[in-house]
NUTI-721835 format. One record per residue: residue number from 1; residue in three letters; x negated, y negated, z of N, C-alpha, C in turn. Coordinates in nm, 3 decimals, always signed. Layout:
BEGIN
KETOR n res npx npy npz capx capy capz cpx cpy cpz
KETOR NUM ALA X Y Z X Y Z X Y Z
...
//
This chain:
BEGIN
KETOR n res npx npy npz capx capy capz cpx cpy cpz
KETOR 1 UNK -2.498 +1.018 +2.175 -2.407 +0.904 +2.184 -2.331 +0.880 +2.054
KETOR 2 UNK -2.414 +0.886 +1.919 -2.294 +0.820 +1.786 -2.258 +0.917 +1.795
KETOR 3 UNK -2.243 +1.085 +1.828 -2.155 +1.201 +1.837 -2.003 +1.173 +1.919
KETOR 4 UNK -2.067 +1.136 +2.017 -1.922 +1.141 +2.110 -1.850 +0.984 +2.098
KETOR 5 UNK -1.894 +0.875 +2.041 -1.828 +0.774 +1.974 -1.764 +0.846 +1.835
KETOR 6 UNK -1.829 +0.886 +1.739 -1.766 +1.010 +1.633 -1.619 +1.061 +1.646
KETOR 7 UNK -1.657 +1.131 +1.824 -1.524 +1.199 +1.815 -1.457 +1.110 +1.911
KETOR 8 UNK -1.451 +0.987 +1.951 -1.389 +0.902 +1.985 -1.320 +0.828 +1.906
KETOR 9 UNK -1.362 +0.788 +1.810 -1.301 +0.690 +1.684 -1.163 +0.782 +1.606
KETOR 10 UNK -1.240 +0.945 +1.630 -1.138 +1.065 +1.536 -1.020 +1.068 +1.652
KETOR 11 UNK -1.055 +1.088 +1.729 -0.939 +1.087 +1.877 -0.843 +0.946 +1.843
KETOR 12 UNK -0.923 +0.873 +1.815 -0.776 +0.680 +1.812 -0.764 +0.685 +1.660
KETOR 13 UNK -0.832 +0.789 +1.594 -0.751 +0.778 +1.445 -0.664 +0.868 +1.441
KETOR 14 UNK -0.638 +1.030 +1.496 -0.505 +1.059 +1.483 -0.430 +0.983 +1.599
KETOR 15 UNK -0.449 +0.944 +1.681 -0.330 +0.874 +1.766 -0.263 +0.788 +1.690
KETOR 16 UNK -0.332 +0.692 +1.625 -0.269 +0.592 +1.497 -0.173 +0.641 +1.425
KETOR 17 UNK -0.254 +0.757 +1.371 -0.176 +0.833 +1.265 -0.062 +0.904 +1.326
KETOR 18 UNK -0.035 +0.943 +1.458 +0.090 +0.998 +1.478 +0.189 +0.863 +1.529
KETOR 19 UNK +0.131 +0.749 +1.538 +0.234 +0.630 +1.627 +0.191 +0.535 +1.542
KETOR 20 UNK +0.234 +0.513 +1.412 +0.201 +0.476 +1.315 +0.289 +0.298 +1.337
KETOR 21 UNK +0.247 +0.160 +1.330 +0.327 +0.067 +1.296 +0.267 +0.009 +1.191
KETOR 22 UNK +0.355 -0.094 +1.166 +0.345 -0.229 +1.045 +0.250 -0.301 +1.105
KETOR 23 UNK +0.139 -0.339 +1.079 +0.090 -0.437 +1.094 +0.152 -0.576 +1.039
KETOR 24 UNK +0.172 -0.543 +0.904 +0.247 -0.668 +0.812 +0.354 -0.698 +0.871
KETOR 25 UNK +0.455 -0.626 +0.902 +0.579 -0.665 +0.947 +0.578 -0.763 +1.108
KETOR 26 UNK +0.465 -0.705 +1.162 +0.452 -0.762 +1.297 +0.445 -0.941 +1.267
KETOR 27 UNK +0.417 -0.982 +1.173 +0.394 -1.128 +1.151 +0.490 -1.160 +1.074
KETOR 28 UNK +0.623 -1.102 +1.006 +0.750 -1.205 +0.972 +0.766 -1.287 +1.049
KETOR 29 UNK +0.807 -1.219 +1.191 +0.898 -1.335 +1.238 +0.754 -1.504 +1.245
KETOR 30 UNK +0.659 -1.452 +1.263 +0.576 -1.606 +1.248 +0.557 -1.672 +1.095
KETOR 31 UNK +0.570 -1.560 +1.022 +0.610 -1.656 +0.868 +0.701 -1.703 +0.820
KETOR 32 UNK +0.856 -1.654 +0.965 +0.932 -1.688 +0.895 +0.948 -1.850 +0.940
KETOR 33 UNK +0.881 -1.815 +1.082 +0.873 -2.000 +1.155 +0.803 -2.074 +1.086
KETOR 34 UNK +0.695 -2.074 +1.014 +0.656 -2.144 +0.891 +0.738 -2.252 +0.818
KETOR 35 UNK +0.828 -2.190 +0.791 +0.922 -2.188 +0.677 +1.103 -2.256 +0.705
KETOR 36 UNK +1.130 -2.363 +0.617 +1.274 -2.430 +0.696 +1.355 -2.324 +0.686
KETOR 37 UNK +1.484 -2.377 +0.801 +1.591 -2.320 +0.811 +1.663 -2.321 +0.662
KETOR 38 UNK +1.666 -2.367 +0.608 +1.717 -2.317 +0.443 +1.682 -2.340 +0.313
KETOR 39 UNK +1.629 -2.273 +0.227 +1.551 -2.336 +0.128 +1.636 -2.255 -0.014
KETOR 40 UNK +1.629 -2.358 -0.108 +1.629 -2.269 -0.249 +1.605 -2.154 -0.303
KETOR 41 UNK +1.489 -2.155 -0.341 +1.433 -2.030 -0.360 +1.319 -1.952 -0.355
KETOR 42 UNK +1.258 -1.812 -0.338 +1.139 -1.772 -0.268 +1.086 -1.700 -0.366
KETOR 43 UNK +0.936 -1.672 -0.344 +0.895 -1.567 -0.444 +0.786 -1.479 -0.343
KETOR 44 UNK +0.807 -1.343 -0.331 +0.741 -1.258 -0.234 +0.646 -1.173 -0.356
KETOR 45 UNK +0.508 -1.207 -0.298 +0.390 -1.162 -0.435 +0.395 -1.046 -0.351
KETOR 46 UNK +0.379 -0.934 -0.411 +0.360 -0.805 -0.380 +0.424 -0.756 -0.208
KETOR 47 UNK +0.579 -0.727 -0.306 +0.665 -0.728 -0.195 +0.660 -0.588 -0.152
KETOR 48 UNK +0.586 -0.497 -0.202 +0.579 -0.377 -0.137 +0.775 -0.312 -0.082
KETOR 49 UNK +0.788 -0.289 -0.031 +0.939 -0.215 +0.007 +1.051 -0.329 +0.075
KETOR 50 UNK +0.988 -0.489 +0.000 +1.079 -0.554 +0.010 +1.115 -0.626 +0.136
KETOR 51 UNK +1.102 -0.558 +0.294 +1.111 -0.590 +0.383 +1.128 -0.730 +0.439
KETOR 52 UNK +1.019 -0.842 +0.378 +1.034 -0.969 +0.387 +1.102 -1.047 +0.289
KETOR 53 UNK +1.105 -0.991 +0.174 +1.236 -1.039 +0.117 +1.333 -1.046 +0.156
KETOR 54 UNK +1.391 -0.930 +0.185 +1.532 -0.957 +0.254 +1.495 -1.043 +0.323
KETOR 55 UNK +1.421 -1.038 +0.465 +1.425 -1.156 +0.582 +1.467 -1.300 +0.523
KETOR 56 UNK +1.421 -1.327 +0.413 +1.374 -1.407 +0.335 +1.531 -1.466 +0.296
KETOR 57 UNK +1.556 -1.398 +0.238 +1.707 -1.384 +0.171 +1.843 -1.431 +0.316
KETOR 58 UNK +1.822 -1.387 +0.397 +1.895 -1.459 +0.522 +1.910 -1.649 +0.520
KETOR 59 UNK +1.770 -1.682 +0.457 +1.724 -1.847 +0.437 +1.769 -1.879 +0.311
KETOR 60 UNK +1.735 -1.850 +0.212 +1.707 -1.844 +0.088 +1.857 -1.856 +0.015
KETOR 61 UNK +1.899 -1.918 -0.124 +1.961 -1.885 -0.216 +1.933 -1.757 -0.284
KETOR 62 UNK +1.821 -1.733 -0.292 +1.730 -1.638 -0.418 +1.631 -1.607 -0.374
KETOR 63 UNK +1.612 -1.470 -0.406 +1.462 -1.435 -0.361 +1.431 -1.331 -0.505
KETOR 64 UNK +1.294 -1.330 -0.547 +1.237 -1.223 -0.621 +1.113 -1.225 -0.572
KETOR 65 UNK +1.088 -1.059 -0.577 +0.997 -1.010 -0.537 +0.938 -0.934 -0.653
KETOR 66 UNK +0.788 -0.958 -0.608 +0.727 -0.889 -0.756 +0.623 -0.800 -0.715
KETOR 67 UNK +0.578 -0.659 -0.763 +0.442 -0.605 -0.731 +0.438 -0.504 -0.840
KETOR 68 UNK +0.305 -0.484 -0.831 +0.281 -0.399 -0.912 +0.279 -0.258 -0.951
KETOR 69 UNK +0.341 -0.192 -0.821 +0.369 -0.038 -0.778 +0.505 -0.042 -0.803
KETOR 70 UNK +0.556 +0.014 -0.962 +0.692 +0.061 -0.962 +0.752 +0.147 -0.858
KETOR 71 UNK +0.668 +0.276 -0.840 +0.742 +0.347 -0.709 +0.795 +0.238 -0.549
KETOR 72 UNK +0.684 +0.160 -0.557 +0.741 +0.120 -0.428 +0.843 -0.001 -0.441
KETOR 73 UNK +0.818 -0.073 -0.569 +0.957 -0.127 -0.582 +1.090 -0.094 -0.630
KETOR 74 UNK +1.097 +0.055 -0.656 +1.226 +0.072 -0.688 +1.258 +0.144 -0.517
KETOR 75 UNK +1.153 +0.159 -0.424 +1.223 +0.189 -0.299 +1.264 +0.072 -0.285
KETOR 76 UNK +1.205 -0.044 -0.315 +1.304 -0.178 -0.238 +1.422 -0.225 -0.286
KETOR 77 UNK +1.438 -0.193 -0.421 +1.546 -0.244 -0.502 +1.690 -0.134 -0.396
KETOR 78 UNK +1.615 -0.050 -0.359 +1.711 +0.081 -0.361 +1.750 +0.045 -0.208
KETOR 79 UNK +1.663 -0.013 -0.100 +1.671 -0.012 +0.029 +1.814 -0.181 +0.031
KETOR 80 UNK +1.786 -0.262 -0.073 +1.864 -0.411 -0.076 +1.982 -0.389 -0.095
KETOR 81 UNK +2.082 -0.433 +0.004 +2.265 -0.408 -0.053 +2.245 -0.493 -0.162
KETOR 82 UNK +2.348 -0.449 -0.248 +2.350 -0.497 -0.428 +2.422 -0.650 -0.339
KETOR 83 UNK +2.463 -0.701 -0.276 +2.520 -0.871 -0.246 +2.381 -0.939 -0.212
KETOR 84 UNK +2.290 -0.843 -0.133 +2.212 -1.001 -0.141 +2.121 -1.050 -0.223
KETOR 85 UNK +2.107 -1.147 -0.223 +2.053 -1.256 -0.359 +1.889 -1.214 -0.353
KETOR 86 UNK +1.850 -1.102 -0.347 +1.707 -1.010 -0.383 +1.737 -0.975 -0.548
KETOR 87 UNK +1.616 -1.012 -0.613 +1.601 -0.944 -0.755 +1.431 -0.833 -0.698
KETOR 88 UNK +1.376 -0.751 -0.760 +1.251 -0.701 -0.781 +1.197 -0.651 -0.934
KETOR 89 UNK +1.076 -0.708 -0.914 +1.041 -0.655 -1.095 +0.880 -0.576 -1.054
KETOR 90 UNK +0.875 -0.490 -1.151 +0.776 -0.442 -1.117 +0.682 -0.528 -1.210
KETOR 91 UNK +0.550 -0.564 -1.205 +0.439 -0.675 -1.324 +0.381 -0.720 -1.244
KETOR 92 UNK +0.269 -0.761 -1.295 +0.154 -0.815 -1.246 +0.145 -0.932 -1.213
KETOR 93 UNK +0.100 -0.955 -1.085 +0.119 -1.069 -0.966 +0.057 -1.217 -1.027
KETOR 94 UNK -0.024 -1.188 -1.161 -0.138 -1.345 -1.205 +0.020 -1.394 -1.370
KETOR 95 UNK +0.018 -1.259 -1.404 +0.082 -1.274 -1.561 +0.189 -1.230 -1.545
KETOR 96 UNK +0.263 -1.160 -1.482 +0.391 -1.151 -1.487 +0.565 -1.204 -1.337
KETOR 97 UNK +0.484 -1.349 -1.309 +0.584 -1.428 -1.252 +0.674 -1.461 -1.366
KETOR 98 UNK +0.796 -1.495 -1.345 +0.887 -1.544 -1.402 +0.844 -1.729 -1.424
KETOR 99 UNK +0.893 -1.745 -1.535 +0.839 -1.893 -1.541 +0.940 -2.016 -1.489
KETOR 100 UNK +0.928 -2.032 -1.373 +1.053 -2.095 -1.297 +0.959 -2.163 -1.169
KETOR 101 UNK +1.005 -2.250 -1.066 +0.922 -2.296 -0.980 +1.022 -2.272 -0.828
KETOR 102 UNK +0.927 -2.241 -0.703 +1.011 -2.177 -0.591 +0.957 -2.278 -0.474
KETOR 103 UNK +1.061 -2.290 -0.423 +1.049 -2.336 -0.254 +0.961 -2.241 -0.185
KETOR 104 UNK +0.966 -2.113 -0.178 +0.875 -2.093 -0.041 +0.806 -1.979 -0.179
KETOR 105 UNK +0.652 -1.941 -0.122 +0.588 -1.840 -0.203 +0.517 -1.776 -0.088
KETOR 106 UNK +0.529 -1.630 -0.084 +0.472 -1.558 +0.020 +0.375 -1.446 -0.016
KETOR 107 UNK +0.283 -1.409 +0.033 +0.206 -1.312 -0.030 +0.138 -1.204 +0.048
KETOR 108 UNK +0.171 -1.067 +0.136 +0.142 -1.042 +0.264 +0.039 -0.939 +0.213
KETOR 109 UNK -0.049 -0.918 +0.286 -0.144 -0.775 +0.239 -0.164 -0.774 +0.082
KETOR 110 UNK -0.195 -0.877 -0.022 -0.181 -0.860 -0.115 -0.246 -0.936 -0.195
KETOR 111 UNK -0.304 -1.052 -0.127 -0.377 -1.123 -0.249 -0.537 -1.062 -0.302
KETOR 112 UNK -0.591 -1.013 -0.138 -0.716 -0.906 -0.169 -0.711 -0.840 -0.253
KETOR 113 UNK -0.608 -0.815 -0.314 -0.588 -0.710 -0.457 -0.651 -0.769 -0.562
KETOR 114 UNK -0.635 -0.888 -0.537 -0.629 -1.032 -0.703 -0.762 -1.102 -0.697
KETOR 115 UNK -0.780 -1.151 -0.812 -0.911 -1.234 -0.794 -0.844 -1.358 -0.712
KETOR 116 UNK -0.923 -1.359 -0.594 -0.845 -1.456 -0.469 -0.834 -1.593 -0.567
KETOR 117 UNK -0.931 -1.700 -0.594 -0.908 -1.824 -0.638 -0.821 -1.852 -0.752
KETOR 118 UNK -0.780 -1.746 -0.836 -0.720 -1.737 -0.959 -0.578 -1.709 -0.891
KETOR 119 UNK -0.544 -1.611 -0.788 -0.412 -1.617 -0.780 -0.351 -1.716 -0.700
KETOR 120 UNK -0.426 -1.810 -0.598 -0.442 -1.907 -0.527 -0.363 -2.021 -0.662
KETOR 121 UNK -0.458 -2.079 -0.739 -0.443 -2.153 -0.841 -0.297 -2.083 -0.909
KETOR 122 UNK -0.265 -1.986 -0.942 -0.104 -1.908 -1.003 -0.013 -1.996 -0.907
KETOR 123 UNK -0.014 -1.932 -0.749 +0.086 -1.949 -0.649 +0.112 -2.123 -0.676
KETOR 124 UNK -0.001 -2.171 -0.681 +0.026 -2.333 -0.688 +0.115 -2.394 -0.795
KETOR 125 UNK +0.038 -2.291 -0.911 +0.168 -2.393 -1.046 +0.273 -2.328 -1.032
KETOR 126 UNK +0.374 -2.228 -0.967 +0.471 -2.205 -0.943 +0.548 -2.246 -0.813
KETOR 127 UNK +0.458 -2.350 -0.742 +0.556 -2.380 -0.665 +0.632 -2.528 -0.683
KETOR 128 UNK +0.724 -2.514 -0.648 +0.803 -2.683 -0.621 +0.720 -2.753 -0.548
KETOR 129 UNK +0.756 -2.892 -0.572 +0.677 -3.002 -0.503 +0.809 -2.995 -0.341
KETOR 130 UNK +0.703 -2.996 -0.226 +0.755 -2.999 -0.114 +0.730 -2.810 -0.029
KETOR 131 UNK +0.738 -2.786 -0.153 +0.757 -2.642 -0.113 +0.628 -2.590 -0.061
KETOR 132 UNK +0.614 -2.422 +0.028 +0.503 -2.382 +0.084 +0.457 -2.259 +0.064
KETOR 133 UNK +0.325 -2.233 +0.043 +0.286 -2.090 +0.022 +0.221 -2.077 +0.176
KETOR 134 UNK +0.267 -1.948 +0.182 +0.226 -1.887 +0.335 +0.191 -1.723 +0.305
KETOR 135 UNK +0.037 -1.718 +0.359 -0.069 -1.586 +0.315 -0.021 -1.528 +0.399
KETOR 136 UNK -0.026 -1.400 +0.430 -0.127 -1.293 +0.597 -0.213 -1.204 +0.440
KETOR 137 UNK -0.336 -1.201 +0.546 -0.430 -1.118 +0.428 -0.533 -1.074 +0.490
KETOR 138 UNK -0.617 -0.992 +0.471 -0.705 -0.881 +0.547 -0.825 -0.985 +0.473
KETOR 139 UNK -0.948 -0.944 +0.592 -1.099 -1.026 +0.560 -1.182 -0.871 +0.548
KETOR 140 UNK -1.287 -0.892 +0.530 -1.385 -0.851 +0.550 -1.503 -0.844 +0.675
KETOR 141 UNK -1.503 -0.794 +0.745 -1.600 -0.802 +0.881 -1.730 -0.880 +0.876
KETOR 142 UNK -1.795 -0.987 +0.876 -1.911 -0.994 +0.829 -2.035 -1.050 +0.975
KETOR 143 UNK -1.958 -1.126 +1.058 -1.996 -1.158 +1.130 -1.971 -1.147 +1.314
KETOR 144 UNK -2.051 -1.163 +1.434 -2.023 -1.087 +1.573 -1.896 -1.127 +1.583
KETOR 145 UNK -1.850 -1.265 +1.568 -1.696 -1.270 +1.619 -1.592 -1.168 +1.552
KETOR 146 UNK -1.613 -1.169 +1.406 -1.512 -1.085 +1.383 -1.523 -0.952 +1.447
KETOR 147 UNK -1.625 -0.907 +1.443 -1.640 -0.762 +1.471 -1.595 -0.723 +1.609
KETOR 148 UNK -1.609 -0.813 +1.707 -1.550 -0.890 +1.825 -1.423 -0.863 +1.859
KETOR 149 UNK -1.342 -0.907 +1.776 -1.218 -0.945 +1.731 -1.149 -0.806 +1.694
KETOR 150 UNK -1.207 -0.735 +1.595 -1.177 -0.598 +1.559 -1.191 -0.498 +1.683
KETOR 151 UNK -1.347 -0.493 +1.778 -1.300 -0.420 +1.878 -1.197 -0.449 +2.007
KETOR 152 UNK -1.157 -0.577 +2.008 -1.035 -0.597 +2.079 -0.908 -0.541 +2.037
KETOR 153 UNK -0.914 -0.579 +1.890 -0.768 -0.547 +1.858 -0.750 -0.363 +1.841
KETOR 154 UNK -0.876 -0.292 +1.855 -0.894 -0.099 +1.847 -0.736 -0.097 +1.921
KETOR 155 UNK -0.782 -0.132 +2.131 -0.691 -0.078 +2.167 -0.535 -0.115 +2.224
KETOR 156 UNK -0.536 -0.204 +2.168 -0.414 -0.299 +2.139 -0.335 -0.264 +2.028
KETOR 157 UNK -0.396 -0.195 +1.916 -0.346 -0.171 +1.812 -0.300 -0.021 +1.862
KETOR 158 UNK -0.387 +0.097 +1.950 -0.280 +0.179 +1.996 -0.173 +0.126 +2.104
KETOR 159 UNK -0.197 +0.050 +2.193 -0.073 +0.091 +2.229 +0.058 +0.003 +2.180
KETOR 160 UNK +0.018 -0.052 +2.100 +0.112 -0.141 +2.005 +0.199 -0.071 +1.953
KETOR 161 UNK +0.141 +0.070 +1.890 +0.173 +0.166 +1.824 +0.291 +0.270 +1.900
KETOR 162 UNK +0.218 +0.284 +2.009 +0.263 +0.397 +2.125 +0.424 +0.328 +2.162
KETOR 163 UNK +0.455 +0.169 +2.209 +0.531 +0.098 +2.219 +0.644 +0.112 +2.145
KETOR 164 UNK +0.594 +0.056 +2.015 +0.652 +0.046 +1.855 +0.731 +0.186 +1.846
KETOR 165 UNK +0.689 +0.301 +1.814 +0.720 +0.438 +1.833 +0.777 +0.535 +1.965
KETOR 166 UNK +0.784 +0.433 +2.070 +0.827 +0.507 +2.239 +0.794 +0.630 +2.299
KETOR 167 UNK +0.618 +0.645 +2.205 +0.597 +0.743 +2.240 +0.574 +0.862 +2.176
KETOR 168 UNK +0.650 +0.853 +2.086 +0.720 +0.979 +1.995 +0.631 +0.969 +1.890
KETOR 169 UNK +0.556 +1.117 +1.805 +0.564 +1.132 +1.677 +0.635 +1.097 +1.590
KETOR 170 UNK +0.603 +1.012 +1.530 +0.704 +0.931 +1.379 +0.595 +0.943 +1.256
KETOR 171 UNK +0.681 +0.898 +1.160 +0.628 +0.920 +1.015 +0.580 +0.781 +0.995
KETOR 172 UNK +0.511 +0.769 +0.898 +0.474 +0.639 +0.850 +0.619 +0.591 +0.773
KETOR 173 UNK +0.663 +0.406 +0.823 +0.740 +0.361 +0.761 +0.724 +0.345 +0.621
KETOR 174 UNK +0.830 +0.360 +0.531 +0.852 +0.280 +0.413 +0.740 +0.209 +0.338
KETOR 175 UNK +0.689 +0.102 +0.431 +0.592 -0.030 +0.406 +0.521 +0.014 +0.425
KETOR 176 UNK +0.456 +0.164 +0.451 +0.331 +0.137 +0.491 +0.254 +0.256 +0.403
KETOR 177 UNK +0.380 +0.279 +0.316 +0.350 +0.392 +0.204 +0.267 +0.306 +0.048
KETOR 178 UNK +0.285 +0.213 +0.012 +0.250 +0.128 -0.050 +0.073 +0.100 -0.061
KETOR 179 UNK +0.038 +0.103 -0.192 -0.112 +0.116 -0.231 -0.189 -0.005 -0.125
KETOR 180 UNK -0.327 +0.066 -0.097 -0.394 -0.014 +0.001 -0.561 -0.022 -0.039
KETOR 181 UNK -0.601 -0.108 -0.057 -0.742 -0.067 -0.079 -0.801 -0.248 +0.022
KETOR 182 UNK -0.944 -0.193 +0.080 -0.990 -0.279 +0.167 -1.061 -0.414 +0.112
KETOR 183 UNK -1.023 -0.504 +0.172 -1.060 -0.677 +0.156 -1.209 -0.663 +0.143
KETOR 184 UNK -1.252 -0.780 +0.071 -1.406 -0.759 +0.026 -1.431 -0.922 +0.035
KETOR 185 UNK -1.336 -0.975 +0.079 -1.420 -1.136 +0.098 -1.440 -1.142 +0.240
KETOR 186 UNK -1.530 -1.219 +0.293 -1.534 -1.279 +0.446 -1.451 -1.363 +0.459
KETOR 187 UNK -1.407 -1.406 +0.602 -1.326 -1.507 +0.585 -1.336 -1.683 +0.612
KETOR 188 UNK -1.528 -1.648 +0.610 -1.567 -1.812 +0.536 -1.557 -1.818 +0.401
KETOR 189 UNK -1.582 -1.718 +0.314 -1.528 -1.716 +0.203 -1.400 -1.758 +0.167
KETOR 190 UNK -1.300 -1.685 +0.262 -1.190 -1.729 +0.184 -1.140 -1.845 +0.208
KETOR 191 UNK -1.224 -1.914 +0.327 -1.166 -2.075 +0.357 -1.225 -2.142 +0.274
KETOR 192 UNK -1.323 -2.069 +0.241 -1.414 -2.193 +0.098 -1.346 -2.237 +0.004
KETOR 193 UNK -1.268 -2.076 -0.025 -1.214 -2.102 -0.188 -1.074 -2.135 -0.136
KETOR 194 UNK -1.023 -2.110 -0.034 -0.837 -2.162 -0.082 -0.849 -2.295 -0.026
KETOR 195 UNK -0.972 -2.361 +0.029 -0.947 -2.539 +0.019 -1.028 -2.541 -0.141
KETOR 196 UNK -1.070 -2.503 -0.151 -1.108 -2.572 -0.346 -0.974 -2.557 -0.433
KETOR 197 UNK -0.871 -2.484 -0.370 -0.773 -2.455 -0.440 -0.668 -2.537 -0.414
KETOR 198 UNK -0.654 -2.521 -0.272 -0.488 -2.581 -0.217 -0.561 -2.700 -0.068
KETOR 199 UNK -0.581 -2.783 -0.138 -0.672 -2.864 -0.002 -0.618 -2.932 +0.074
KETOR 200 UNK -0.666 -2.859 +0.246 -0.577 -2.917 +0.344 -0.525 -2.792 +0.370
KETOR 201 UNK -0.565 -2.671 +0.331 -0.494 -2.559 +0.382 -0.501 -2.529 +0.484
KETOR 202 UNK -0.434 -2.476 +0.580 -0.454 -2.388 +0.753 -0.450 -2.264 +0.720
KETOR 203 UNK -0.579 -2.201 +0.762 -0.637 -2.105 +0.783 -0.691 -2.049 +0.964
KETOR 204 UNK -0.648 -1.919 +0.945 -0.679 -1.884 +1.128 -0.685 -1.736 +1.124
KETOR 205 UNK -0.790 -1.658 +1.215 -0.781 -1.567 +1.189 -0.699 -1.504 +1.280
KETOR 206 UNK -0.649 -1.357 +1.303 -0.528 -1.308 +1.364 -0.622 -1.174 +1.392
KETOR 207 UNK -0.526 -1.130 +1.527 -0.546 -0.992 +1.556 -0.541 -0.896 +1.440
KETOR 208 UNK -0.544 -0.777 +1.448 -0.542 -0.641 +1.415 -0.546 -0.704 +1.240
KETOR 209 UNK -0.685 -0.721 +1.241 -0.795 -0.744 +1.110 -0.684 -0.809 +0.966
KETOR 210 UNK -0.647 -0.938 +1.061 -0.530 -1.013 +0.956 -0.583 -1.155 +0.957
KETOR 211 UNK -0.566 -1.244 +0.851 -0.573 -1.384 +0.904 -0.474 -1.457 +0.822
KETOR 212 UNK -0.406 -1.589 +0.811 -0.345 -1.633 +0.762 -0.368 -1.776 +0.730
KETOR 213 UNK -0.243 -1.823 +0.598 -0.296 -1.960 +0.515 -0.150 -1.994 +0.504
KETOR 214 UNK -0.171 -2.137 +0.543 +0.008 -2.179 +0.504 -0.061 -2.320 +0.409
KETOR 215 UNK +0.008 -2.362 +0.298 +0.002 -2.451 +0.278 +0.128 -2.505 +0.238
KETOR 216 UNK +0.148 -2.688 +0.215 +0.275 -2.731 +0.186 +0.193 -2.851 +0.043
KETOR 217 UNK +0.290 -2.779 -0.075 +0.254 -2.903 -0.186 +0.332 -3.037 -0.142
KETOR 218 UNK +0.264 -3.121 -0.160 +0.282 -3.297 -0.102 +0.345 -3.339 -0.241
//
């Protein structure tokens, strides 16, 4: 039996791998409903190939995006027509924000990188009063629901894929070339620490091993 589960799991991992989607991207359009119809200005923490920046930039006066993979931000600088109001810097997401304060702060697949409560506490003193930080961020499996949750989303996540792609062998997008290493908090953990941080936060967990945090400074 763990043999032929073995080569079951290897069977839906190259299928993945040939009908490859965004997970991240699948949740703009709900971050972008988050977020008013027009705001000042945004800051996208580890904007990876930029993607929601731009979106971003449709709302926005200004957007900068910051991460720490030069390669993948000079694909974004390179993917942005030079008119829209996108900057990208490559620096580090705790010490190298610009010292300025933003209407919306976004952070997708990326805070698991950071010591969570420390960059939690960053996002806060850079934002405007009124303004909102809005997570998507990967947990850690720890308990039956999640695990639950993960084998629902297995085969949903192919044919999400199969959909996404029409079928066809495709390459991995752009976004999905960008450094990845796996979440190590649970996600009672992380409700622990981003209400010690930002209290009153909404937290929920999401399909295909995502959950999300919106908060609004009062």
């Amino acid at each position: 039996m763990p043999t032929l589960l073995h080569r079951l799991l290897r069977v839906l991992e190259q299928f993945n791998a040939a009908h490859p989607w965004d997970h991240n991207a699948h949740y703009h359009p709900w971050i972008l409903r988050q977020l008013p119809r027009r705001f000042g200005s945004a800051l996208d923490v580890g904007s990876g190939s930029g993607d929601l920046a731009r979106l971003l930039a449709e709302r926005a006066d200004t957007v900068h995006g910051i991460d720490s993979d030069p390669q993948i931000t000079a694909r974004a600088q390179e993917s942005t027509p030079p008119a829209a109001p996108v900057t990208f810097t490559t620096a580090d997401a705790l010490t190298g924000i610009p010292a300025a304060s933003y209407d919306v702060i976004t952070c997708v697949a990326a805070v698991h990188h950071l010591p969570f409560a420390e960059a939690l506490a960053v996002f806060r003193q850079h934002l405007a009063p009124g303004g909102s930080v809005v997570i998507l961020g990967l947990t850690r499996p720890t308990t039956p629901g999640d695990y639950l949750l993960g084998t629902l989303a297995s085969p949903l996540n192919a044919a999400m894929g199969w959909l996404k792609t029409r079928g066809r062998i495709t390459p991995r997008p752009v976004s999905m070339t960008a450094r990845t290493q796996p979440a190590d908090m649970s996600f009672s953990e992380i409700v622990r620490e981003a209400r010690a941080v930002l209290p009153g936060a909404r937290l929920r967990r999401r399909l295909f091993w995502r959950y999300t945090l919106v908060w609004q400074h009062r």
